[in-house]
C-alpha positions in Angstrom: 0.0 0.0 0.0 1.3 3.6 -1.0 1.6 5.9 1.7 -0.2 9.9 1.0 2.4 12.5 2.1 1.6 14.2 4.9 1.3 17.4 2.7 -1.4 17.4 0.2 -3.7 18.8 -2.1 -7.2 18.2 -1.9 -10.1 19.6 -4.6 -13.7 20.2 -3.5 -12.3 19.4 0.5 -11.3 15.5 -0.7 -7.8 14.1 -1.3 -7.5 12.9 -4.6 -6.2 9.9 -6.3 -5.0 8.9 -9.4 -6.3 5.4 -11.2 -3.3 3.7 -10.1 -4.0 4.9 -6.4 -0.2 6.9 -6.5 0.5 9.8 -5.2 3.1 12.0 -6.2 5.4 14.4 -3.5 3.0 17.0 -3.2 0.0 15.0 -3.0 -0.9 15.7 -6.9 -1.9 12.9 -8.2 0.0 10.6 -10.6 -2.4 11.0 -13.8 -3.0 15.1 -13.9 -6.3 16.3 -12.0 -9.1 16.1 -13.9 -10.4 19.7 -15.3 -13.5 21.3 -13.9 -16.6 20.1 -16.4 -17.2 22.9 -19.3 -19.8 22.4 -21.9 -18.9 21.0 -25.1 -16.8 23.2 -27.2 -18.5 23.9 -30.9 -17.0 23.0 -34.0 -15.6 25.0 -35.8 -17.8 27.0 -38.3 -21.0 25.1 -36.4 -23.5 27.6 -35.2 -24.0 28.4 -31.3 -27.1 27.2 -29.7 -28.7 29.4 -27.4 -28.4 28.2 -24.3 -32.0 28.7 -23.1 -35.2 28.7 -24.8 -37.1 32.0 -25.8 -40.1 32.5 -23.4 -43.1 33.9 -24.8 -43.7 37.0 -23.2 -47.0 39.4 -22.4 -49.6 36.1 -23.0 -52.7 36.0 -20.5 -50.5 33.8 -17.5 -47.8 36.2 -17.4 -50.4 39.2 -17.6 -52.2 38.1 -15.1 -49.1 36.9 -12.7 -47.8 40.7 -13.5 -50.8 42.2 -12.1 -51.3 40.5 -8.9 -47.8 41.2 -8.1 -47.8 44.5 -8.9 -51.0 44.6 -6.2 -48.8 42.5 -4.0 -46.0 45.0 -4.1 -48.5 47.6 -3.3 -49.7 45.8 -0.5 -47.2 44.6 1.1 -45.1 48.3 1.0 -48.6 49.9 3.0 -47.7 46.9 6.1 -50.6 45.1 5.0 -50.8 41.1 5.4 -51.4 39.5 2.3 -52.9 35.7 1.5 -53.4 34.4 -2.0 -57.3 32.3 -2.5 -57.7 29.5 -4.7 -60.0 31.7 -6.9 -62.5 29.9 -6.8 -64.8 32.6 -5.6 -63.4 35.6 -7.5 -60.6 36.4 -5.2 -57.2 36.7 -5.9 -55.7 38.4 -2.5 -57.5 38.4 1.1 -55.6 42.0 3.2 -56.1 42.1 6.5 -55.1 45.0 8.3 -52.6 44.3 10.9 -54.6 46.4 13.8 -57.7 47.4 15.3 -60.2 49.1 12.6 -63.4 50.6 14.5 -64.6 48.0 16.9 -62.5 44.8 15.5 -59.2 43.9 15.3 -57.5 42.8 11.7 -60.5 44.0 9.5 -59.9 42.3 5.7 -61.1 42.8 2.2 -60.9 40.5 -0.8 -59.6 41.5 -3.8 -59.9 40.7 -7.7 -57.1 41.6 -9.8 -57.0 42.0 -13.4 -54.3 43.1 -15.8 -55.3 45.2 -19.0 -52.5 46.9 -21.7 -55.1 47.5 -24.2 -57.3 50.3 -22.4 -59.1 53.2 -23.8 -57.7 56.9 -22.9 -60.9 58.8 -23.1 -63.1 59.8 -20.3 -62.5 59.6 -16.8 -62.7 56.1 -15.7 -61.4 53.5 -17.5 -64.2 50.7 -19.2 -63.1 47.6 -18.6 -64.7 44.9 -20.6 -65.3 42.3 -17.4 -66.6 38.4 -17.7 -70.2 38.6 -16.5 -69.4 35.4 -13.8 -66.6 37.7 -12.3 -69.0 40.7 -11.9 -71.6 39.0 -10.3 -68.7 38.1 -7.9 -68.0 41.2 -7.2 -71.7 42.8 -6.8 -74.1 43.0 -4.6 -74.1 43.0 -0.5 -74.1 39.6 0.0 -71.1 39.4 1.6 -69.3 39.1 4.6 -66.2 40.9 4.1 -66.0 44.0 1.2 -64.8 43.5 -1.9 -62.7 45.3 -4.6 -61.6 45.1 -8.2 -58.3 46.0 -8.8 -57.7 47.2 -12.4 -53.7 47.0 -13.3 -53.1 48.8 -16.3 -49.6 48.1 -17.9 -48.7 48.6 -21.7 -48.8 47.2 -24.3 -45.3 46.1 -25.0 -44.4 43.6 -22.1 -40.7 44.8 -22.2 -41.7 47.9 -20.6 -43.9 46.7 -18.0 -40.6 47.0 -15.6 -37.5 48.7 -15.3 -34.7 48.1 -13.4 -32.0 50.3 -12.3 -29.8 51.0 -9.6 -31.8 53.9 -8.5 -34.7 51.7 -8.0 -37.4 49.4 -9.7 -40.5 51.6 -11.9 -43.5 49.1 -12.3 -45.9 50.2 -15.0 -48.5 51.9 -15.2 -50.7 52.1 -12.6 -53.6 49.9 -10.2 -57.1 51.4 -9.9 -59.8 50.3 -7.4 -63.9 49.8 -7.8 -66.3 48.3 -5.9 -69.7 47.5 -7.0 -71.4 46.6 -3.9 -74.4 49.0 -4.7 -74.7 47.0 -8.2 -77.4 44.3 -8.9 -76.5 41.4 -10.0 -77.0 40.3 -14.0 -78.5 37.2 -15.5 -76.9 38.1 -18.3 -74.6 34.3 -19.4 -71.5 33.8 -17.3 -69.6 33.5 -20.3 -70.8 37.0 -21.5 -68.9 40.5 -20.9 -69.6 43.6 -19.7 -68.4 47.1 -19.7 -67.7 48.1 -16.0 -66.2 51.9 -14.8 -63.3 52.0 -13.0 -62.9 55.6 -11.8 -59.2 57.0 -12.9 -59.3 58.8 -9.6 -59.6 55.7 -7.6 -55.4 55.4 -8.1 -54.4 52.8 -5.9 -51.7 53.8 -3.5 -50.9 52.7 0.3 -52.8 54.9 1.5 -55.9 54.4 -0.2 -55.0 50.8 0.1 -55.4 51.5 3.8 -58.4 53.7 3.0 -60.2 50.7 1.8 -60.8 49.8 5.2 -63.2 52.3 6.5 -66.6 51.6 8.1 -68.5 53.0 4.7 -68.0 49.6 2.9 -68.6 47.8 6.1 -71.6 49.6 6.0 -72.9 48.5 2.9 -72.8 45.2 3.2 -74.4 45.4 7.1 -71.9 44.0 8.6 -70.4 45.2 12.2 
C-alpha cells in the first residue's frame, strides 16, 4: 500500500487519487487532475445554440401573474398582510389590516385583480370589458367581508412593464380600485362580458390601500 504524504492537495475538501491509487510528492496525483466540467466546445464553423429557450412574453398567464404582483407589491409596501385564494370565488388576495379598525381587530377585504395593456384613454374612468361570472362576484351585499376590483393597467409592449435600475425598480403603469357593492347582479350568461367603470381617480396607493378599510364599505354590506 502507498503511503499519501503528509502534505497534500485536496479539490472540493477531498484528497484525490490517481487510477493507479499513487500519489506523487506534493500529493498531486499521478495521472494530472481532472479539469473542472465545461460544456462541449463547438465546432468549428458550427453555429452556437442558445443556451435557453425563448419564453413567450405578455400572453394572458404572465399578464395576469404581472398584475397581482404589482398589487402585491402595493400591499405589502402599505404593512398590510397579504394571502393568495384558490379563486374559486373571485378572489385573488385576502388584506387584513394588521390592527384594530373601528370595533374589531385585523378587518380584511378580498380583492380581484385584473391586468389590462389595451385600455381606452378617453373619459374619466377607464371601461373595462369584465366576464359577467366575475361581476356577479363582485356585486351586490351579499357578503361578509367588502370586496374590490383592482384594475392593473400596464402597456402594451411587455418589455416595458418593468424597469430596473440601480436607482430603484418603476413598475408600470398604474392599479385602480372599484367596488360594486351597490350594483345588482345580472342574468346576463356567465360567459358574456360587460363594460364596467373604474374611476381614474380611484389610483391605488398605500394609502388608499389603507383607505379601503373604512366603516363605509362595512356599511354596505351590514356588517359590524
Amino acid at each position: 500500500m502507498n503511503e499519501r504524504p503528509a502534505a497534500r492537495r485536496h479539490y472540493y475538501g477531498v484528497p484525490v487519487q490517481g487510477d493507479s491509487g499513487e500519489w506523487d510528492a506534493t500529493g498531486t496525483p499521478a495521472s494530472a487532475a481532472l479539469p473542472h466540467p465545461t460544456e462541449p466546445a463547438a465546432a468549428a464553423g458550427a453555429p452556437t445554440e442558445p443556451w435557453l429557450e425563448p419564453v413567450a412574453m405578455g400572453d394572458t398567464n404572465h399578464k395576469g401573474d404581472f398584475g397581482e404582483q404589482f398589487v402585491r407589491a402595493l400591499a405589502t409596501a402599505a404593512n398590510l398582510n397579504v394571502s393568495s385564494s384558490r379563486d374559486r370565488l373571485g378572489i385573488d388576495w385576502e388584506l387584513t389590516y394588521p390592527g384594530r379598525g373601528g370595533t374589531r381587530k385585523f378587518p380584511q377585504i378580498h380583492a380581484q385583480v385584473k391586468c389590462w395593456n389595451r385600455p381606452d384613454e378617453t373619459g374619466d374612468s377607464w371601461r373595462y370589458p369584465l366576464r359577467v361570472h366575475n361581476y356577479n362576484l363582485l356585486s351586490g351585499r351579499d357578503f361578509y367581508v367588502p370586496r374590490f376590483l383592482f384594475l392593473v393597467v400596464v402597456p402594451e409592449n411587455p418589455g416595458e412593464w418593468v424597469e430596473a435600475t440601480h436607482e430603484g425598480l418603476l413598475l408600470r403603469h398604474a392599479a385602480y380600485w372599484a367596488c360594486f357593492h351597490d350594483n345588482d347582479l345580472t342574468d346576463r350568461p356567465r360567459n358574456n362580458s360587460l363594460t364596467v367603470s373604474v374611476p381614474k381617480a380611484n389610483l391605488l396607493t398605500t394609502e388608499t390601500l389603507h383607505d379601503l378599510f373604512g366603516p363605509e364599505f362595512q356599511e354596505k354590506l351590514g356588517v359590524s
